[in-house]
C-alpha positions in Angstrom: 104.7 17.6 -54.9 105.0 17.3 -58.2 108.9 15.7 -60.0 110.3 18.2 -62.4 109.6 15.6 -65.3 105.4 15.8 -64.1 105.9 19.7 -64.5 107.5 19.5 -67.7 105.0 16.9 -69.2 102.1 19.2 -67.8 103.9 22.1 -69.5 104.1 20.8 -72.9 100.1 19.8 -72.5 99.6 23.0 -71.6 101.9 24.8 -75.1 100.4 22.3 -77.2 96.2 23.0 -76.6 97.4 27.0 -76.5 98.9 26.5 -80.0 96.1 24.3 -81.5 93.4 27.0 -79.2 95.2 30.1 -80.9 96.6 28.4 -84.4 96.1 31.5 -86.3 98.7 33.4 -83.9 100.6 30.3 -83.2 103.7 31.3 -84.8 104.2 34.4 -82.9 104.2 32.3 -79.5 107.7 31.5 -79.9 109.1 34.5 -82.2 112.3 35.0 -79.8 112.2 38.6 -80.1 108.5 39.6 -80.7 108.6 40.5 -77.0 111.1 43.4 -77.6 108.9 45.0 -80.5 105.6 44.3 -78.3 106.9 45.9 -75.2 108.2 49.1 -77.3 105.2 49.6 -79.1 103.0 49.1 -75.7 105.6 51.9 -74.0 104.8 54.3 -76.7 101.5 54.4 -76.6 101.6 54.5 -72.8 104.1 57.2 -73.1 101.3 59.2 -75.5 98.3 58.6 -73.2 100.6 59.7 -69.6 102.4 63.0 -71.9 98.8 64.0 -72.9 96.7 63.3 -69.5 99.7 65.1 -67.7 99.8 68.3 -69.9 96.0 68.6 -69.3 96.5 68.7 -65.4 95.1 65.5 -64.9 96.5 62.5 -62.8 97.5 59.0 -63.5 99.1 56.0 -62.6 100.4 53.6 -64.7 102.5 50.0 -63.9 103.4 47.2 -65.8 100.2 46.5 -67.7 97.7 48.8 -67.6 97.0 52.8 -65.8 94.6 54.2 -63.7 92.8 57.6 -63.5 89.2 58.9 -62.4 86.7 57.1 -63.6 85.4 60.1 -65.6 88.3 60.1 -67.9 87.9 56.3 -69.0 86.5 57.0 -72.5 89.0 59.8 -73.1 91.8 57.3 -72.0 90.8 54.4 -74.3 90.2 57.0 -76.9 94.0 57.9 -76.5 95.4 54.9 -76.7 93.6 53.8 -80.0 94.6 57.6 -81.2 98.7 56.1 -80.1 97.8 52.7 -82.0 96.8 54.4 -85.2 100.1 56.4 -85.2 
């Protein structure tokens, strides 16, 4: 097992080759409340695509990250969520 100091040394390896990987978007990594404006705007557009699949009569199930429904309604739900990112 590793000591908590091998975890933290690991862990800062690991931030720094994300940040110098992604150094375009590096400064949102540690925006303290990007998370809050990220996780509204996701719920919105989730909110959009489950309001409009409902109203038609169709099913779906959606969790933390992501939603299911029949497979024939795959191009109609990415369509609906790029129709709740435009707004």
């Amino acid at each position: 097992m590793q000591s908590l100091d091998q975890v933290h040394t690991v862990a800062k390896e690991i931030v720094k080759l994300l940040t110098e990987k992604n150094h375009k978007i590096k400064d949102y990594f540690f925006h303290p409340e990007l998370w809050k404006t990220l996780q509204n705007y996701e719920s919105r557009m989730m909110v959009h695509v489950i309001k409009t699949l409902v109203n038609t009569g169709e099913a779906i199930l959606s969790w933390y990250d992501g939603a299911l429904t029949a497979t024939r309604l795959k191009r109609e739900r990415k369509s609906l969520m790029l129709e709740a990112k435009a707004d």
